[in-house]
py3Dmol code that shows the C-alpha trace and the ligand (Angstrom):
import py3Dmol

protein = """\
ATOM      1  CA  UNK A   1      59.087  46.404 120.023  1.00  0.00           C
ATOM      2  CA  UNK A   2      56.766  44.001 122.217  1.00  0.00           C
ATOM      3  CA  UNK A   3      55.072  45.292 124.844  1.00  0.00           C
ATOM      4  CA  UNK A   4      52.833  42.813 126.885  1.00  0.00           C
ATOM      5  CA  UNK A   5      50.885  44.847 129.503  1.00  0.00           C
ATOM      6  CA  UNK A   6      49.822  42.306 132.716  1.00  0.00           C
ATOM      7  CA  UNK A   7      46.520  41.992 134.814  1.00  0.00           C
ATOM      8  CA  UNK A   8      48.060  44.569 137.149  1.00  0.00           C
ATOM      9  CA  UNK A   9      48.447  46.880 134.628  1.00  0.00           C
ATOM     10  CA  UNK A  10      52.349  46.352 133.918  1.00  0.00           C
ATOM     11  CA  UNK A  11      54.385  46.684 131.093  1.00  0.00           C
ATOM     12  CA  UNK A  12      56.866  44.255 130.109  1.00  0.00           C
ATOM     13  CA  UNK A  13      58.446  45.749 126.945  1.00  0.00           C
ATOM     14  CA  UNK A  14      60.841  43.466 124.711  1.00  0.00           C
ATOM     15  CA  UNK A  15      62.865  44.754 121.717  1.00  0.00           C
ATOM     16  CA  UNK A  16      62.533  41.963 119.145  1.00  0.00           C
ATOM     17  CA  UNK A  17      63.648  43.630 115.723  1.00  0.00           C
ATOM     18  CA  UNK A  18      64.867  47.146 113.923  1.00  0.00           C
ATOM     19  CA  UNK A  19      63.687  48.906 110.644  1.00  0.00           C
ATOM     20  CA  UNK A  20      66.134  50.235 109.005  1.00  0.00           C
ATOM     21  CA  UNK A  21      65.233  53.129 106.399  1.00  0.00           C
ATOM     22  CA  UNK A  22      68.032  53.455 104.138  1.00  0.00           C
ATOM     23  CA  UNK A  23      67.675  56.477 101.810  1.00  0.00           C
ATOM     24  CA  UNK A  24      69.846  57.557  98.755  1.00  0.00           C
ATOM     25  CA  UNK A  25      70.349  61.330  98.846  1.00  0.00           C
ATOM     26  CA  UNK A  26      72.623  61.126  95.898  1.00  0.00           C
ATOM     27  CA  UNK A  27      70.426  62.762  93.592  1.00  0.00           C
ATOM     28  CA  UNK A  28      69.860  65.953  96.291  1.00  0.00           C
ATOM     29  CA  UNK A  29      73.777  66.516  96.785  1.00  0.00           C
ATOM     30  CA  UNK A  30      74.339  66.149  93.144  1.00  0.00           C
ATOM     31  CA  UNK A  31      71.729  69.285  92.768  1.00  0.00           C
ATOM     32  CA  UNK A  32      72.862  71.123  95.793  1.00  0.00           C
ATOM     33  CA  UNK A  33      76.404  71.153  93.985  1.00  0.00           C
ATOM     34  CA  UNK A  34      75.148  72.061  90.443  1.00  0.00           C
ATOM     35  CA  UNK A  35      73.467  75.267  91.974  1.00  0.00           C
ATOM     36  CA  UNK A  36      76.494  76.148  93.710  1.00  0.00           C
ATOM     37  CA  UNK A  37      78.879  75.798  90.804  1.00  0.00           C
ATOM     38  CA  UNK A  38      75.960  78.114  89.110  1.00  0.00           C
ATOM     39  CA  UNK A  39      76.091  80.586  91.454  1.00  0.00           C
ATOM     40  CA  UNK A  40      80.026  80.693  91.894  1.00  0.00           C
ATOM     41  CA  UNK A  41      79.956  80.674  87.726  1.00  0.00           C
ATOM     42  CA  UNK A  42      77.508  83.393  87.633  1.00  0.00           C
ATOM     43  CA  UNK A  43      78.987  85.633  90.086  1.00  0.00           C
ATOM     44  CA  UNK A  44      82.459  85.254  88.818  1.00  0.00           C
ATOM     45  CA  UNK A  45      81.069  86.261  85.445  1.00  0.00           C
ATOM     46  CA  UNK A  46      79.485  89.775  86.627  1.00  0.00           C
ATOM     47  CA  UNK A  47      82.737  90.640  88.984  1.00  0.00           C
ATOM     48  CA  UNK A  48      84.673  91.223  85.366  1.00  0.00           C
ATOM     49  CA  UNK A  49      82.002  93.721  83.610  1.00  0.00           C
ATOM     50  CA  UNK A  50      81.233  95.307  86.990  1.00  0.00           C
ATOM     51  CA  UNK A  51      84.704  96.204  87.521  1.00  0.00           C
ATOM     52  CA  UNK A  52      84.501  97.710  84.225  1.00  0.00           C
ATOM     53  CA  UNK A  53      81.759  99.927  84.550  1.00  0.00           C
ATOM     54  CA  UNK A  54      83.657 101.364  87.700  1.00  0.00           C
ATOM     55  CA  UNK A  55      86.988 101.842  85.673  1.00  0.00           C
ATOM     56  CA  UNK A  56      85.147 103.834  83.044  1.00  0.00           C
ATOM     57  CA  UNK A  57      83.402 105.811  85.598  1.00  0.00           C
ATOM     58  CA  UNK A  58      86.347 106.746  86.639  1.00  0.00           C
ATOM     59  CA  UNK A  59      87.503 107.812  83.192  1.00  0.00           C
ATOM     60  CA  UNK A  60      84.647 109.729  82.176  1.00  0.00           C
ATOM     61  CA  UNK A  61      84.601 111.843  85.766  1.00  0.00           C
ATOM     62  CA  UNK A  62      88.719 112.845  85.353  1.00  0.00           C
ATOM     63  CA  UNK A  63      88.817 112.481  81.023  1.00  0.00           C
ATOM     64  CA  UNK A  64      85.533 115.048  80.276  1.00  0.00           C
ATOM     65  CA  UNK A  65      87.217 117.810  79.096  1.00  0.00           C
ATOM     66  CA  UNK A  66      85.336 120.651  80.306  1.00  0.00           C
ATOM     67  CA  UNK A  67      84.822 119.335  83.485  1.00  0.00           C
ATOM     68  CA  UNK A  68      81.375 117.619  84.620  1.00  0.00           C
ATOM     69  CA  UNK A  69      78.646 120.075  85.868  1.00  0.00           C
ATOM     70  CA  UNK A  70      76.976 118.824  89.438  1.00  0.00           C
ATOM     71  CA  UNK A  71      74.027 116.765  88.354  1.00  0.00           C
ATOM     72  CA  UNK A  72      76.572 114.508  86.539  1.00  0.00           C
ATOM     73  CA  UNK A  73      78.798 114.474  89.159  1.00  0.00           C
ATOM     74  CA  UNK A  74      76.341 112.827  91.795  1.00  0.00           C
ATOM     75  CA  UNK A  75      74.894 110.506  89.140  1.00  0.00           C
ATOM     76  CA  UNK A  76      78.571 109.314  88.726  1.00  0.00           C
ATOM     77  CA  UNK A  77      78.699 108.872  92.425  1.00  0.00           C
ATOM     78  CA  UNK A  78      75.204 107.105  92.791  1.00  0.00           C
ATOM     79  CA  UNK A  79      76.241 104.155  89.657  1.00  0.00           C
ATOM     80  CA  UNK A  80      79.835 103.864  91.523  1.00  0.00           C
ATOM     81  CA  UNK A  81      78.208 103.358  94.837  1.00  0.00           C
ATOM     82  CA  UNK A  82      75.674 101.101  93.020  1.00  0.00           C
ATOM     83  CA  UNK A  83      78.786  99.127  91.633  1.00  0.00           C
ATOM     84  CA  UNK A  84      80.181  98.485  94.410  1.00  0.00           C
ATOM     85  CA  UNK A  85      77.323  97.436  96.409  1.00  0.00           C
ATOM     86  CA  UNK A  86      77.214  94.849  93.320  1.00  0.00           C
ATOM     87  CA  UNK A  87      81.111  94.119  93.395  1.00  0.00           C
ATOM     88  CA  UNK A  88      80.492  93.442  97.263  1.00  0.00           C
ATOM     89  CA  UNK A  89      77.025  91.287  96.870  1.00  0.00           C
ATOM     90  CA  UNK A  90      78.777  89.359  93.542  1.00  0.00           C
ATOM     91  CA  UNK A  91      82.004  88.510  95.489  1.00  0.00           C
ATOM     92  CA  UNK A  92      80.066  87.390  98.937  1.00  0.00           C
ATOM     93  CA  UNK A  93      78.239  85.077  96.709  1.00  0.00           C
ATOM     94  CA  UNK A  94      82.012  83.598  95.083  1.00  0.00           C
ATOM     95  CA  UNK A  95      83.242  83.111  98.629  1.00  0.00           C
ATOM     96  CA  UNK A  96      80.364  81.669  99.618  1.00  0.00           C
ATOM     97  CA  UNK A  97      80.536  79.128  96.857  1.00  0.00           C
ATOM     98  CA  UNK A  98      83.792  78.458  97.636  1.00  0.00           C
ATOM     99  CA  UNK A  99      83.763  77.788 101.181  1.00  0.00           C
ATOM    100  CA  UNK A 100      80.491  75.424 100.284  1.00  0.00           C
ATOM    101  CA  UNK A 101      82.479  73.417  97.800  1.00  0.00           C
ATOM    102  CA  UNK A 102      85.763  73.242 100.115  1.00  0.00           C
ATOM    103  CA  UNK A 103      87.841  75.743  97.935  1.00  0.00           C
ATOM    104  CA  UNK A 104      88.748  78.347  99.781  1.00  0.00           C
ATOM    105  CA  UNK A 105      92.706  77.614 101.361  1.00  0.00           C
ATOM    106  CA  UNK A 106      94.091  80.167 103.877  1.00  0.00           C
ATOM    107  CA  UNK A 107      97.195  81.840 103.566  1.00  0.00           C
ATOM    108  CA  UNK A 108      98.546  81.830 106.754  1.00  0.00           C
ATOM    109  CA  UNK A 109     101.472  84.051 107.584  1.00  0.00           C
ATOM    110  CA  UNK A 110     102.752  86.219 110.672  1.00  0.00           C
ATOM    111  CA  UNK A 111     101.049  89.561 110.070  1.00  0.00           C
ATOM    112  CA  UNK A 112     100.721  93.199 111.367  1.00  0.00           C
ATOM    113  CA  UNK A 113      97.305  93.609 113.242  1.00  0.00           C
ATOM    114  CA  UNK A 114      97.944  97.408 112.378  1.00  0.00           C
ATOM    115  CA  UNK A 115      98.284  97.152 108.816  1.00  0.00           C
ATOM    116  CA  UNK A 116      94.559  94.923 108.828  1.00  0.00           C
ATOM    117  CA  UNK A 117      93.598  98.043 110.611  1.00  0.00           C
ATOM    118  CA  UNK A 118      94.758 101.066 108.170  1.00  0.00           C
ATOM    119  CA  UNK A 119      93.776  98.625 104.800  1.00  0.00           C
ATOM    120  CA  UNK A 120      90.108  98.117 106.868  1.00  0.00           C
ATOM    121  CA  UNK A 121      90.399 102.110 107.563  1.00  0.00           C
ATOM    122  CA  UNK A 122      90.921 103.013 103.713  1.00  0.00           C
ATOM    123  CA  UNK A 123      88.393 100.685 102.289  1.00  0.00           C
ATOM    124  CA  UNK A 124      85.298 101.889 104.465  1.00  0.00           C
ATOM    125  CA  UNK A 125      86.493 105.617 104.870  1.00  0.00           C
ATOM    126  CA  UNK A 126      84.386 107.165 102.187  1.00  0.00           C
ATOM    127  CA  UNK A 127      81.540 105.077 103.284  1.00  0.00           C
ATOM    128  CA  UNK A 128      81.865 106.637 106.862  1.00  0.00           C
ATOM    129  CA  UNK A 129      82.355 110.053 105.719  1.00  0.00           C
ATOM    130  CA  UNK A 130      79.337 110.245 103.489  1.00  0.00           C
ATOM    131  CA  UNK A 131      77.303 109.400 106.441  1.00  0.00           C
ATOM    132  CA  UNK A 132      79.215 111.810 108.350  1.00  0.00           C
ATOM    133  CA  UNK A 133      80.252 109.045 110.914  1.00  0.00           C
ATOM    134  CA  UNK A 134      83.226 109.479 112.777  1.00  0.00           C
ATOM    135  CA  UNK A 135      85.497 106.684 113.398  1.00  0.00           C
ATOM    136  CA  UNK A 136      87.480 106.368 116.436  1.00  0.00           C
ATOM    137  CA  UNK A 137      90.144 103.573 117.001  1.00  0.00           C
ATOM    138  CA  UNK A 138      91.365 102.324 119.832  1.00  0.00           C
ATOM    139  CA  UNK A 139      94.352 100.326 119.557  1.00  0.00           C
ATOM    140  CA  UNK A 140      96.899  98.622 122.601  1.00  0.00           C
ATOM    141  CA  UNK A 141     100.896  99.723 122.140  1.00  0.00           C
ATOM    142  CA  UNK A 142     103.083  96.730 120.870  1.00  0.00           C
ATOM    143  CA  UNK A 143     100.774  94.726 119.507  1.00  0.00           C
ATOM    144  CA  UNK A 144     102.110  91.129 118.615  1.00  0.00           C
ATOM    145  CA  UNK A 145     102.865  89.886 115.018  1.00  0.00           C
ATOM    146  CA  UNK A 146     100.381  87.313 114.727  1.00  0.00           C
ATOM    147  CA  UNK A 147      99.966  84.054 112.355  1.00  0.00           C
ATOM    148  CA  UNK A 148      97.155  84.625 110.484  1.00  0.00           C
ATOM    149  CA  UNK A 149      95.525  84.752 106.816  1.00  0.00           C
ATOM    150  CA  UNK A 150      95.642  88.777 106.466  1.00  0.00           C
ATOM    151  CA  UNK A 151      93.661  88.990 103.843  1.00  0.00           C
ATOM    152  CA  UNK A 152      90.608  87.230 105.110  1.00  0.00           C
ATOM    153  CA  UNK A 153      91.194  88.492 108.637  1.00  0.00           C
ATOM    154  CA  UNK A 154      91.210  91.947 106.950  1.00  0.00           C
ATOM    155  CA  UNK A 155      87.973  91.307 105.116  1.00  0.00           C
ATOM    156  CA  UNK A 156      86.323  90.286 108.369  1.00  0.00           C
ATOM    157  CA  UNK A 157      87.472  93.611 109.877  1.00  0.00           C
ATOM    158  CA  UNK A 158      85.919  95.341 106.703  1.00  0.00           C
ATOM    159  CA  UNK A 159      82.697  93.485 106.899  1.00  0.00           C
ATOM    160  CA  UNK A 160      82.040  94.378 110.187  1.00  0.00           C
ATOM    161  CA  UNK A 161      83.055  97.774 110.110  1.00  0.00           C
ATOM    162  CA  UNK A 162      80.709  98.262 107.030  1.00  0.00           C
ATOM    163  CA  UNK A 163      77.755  96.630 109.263  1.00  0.00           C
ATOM    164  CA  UNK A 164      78.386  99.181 111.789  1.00  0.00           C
ATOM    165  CA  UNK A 165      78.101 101.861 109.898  1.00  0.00           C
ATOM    166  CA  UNK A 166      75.322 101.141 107.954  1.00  0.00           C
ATOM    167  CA  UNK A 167      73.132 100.099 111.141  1.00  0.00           C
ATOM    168  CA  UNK A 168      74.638 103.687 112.557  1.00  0.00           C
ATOM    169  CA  UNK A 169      72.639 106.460 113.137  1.00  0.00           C
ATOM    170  CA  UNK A 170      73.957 109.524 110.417  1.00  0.00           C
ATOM    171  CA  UNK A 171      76.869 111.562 112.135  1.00  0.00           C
ATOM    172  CA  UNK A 172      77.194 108.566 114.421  1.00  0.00           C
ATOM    173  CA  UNK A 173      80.350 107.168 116.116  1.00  0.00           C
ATOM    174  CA  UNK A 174      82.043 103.720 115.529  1.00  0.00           C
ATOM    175  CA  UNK A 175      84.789 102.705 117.665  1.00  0.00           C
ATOM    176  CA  UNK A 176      87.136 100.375 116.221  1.00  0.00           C
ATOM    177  CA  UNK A 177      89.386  98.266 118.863  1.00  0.00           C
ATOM    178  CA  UNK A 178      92.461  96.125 118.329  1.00  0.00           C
ATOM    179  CA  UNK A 179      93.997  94.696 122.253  1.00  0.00           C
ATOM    180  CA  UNK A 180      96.052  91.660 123.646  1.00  0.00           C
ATOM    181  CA  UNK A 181      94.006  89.954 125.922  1.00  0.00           C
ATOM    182  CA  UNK A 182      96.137  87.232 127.778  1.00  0.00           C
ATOM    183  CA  UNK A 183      97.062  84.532 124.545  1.00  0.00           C
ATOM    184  CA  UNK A 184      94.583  86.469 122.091  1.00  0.00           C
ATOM    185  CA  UNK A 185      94.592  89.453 119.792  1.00  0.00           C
ATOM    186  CA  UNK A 186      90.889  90.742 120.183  1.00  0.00           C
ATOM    187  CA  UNK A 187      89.433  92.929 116.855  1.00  0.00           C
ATOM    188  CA  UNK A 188      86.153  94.504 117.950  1.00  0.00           C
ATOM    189  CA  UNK A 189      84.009  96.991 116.356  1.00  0.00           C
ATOM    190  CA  UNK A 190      81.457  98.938 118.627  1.00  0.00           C
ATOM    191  CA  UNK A 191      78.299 100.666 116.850  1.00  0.00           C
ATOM    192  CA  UNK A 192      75.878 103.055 118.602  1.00  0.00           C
ATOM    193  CA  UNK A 193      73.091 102.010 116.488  1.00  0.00           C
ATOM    194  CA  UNK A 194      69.714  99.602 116.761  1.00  0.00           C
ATOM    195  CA  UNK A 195      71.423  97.140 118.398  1.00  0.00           C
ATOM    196  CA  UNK A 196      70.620  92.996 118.020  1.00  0.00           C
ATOM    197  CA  UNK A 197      67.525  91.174 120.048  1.00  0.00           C
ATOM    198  CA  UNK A 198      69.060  88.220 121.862  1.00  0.00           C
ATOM    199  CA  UNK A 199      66.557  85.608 119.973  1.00  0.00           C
ATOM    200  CA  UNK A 200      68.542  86.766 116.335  1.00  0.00           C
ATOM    201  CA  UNK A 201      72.158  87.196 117.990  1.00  0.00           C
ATOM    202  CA  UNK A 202      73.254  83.547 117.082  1.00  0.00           C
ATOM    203  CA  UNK A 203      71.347  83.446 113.981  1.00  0.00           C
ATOM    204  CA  UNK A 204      73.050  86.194 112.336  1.00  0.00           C
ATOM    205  CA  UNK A 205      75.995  83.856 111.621  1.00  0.00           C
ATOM    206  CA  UNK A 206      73.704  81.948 109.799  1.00  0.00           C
ATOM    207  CA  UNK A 207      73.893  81.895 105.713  1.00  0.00           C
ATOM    208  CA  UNK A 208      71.546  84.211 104.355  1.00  0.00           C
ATOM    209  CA  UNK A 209      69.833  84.797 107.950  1.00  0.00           C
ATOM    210  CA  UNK A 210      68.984  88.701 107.968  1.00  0.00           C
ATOM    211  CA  UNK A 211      67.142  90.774 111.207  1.00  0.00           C
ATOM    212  CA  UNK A 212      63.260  90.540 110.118  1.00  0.00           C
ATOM    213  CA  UNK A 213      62.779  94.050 109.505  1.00  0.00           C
ATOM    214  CA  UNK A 214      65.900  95.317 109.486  1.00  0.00           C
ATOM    215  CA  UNK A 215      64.957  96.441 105.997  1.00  0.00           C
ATOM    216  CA  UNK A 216      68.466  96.870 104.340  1.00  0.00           C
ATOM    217  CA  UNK A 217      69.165  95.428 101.360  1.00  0.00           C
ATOM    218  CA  UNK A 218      72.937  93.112 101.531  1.00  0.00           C
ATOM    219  CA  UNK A 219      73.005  88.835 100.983  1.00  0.00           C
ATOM    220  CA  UNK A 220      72.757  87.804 104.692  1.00  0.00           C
ATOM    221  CA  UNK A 221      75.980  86.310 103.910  1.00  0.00           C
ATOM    222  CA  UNK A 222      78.934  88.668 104.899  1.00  0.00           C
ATOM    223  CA  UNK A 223      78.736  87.453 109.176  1.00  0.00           C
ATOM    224  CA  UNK A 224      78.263  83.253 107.874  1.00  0.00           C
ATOM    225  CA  UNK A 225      81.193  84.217 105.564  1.00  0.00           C
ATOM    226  CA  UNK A 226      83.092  85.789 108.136  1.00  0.00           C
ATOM    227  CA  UNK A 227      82.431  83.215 111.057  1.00  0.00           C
ATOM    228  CA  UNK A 228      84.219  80.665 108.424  1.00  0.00           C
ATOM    229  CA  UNK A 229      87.189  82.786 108.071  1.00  0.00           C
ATOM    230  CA  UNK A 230      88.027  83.157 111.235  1.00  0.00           C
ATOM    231  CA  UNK A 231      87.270  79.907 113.024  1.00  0.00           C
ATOM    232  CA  UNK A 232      89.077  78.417 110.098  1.00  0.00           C
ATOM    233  CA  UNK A 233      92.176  80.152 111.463  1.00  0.00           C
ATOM    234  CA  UNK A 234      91.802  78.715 114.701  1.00  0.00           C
ATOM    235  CA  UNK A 235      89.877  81.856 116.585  1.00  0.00           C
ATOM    236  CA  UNK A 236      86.268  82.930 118.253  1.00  0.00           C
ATOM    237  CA  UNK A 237      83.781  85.520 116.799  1.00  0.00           C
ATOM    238  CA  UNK A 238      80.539  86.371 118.496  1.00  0.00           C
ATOM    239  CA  UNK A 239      78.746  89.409 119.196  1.00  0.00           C
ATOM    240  CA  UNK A 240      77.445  91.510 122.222  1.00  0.00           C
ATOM    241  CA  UNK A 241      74.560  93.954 121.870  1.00  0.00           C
ATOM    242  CA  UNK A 242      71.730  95.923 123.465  1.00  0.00           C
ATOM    243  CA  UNK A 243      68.687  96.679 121.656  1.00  0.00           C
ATOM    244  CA  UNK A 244      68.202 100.308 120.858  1.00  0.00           C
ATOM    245  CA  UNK A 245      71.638 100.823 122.441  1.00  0.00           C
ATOM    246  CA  UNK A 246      74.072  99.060 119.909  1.00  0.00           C
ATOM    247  CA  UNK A 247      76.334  96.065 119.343  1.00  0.00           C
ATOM    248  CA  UNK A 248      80.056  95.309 119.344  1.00  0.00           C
ATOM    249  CA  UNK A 249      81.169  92.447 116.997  1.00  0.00           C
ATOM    250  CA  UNK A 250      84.205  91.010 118.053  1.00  0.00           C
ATOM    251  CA  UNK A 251      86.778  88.145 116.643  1.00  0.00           C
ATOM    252  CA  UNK A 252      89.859  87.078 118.502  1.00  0.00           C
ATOM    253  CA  UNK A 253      93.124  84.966 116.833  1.00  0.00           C
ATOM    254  CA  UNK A 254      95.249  83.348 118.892  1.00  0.00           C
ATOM    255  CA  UNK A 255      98.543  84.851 119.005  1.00  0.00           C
TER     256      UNK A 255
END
"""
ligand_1 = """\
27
ADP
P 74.005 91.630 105.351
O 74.594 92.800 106.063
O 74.474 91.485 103.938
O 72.525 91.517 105.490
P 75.452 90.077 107.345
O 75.684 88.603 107.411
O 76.652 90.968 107.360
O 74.587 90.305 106.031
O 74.498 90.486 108.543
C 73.359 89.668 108.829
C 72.317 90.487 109.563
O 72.782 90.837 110.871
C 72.001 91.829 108.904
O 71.061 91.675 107.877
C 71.445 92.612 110.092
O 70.095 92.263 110.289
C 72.257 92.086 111.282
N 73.395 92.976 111.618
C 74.685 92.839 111.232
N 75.455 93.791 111.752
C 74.656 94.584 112.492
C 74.859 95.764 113.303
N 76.072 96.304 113.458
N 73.785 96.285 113.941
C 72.553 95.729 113.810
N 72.289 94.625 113.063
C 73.325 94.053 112.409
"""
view = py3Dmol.view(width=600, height=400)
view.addModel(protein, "pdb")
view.setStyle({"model": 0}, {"cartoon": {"style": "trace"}})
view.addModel(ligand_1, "xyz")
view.setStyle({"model": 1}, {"stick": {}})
view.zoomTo()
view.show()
């Protein structure tokens, strides 16, 4: 650029070339992939022997003959819950390979919303009860059959449910909606616990993005992972919450 500045103090400003930087990121993608094939290799690799230890938990707890006396039985419990904090963190970390390298494919098919809600109802039930939680669900009558990956969509469900209870207060309450709203199915899950400042609500869609202070341990990965899922499929996730109060994560599918 020219600029030519006159006795009166004008500016007469003339483009007369461009710079062009040209830069060759090659190398940085080609390292960005290696560490995600590591990490989806790695993970993979501890799913299989973590899975194990839980089968043979389960062994020794119904095989001892004799029956286990009560400090064995809660150190049982503690490396089961311990494996499948592991299962979860290990398999968030596949998924997340996956959707980074393009892999993950959705399985799109019409589905029951109610049968995302009583497979999303078994898998975080003991969680809930140990924290003497009580879940409450809320669910509209004739719900439509919608098109949708039900395995993902169920996941979601799980993930958020999960969340809520572990941001719960102990012998909390977590209300668990499914209703048509005009040309949408909304899933929402409503927690009454510390609720989300407004600065961190959009970031906690972000990969590995976690509430400073929030202080409990997880990836940061399962609302990024989730997000993906869902928008994939062609719906809307977000999140309303008031501090101190508590939040209500929501996704809707188009139905
Ligand atoms: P993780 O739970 O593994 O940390 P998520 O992606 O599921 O990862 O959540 C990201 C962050 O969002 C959490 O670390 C937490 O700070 C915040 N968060 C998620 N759900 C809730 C909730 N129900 N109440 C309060 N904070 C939440």
């Amino acid at each position: 650029i020219d600029i030519d500045i006159t006795p009166t103090g004008e500016r007469e400003i003339r483009r007369i070339g461009s710079v062009i930087l040209l830069r060759n990121i090659t190398p940085f993608k080609e390292l960005d992939s290696a560490k995600t094939n590591f990490i989806a290799t790695v993970s993979h690799e501890l799913k299989t022997p973590i899975s194990s230890i839980k089968m043979s938990l389960d062994l020794l707890e119904h095989q001892t003959t004799g029956g286990l006396n009560e400090d064995q039985r809660q150190l049982i419990e503690s490396i089961r819950d311990d494996s499948e904090r592991l299962l979860r963190i290990t398999g968030e970390l596949v998924d997340m390979s996956r959707l980074e390298s393009g892999h993950i494919q959705l399985n799109k098919q019409p589905s029951d919303p109610m049968a995302i809600l009583d497979y999303t109802l078994g898998a975080v039930g003991n969680q809930a009860v140990q924290r003497g939680i009580e879940l409450v669900t809320e669910v509209d009558a004739d719900l439509p059959v919608i098109d949708m990956d039900a395995e993902k969509t169920a996941w979601v469900l799980t993930n958020f449910m999960t969340n809520a209870i572990r941001y719960s207060p102990d012998k909390g309450r977590v209300i668990i909606a499914i209703r048509k709203s005009g040309r949408v199915v909304r899933f929402s899950v409503r927690d009454f616990g510390q609720g989300i400042e407004q600065r961190y609500r959009e970031r906690i869609f972000d990969r590995y993005f976690q509430v400073p202070g929030s202080n409990k341990s997880g990836t940061g990965l399962g609302l990024a992972i989730s997000k993906d899922f869902i928008e994939n499929q062609g719906g809307r996730i977000g999140v309303e919450s008031e501090p101190g109060l508590g939040s209500t994560f929501f996704f809707e599918l188009p139905c």
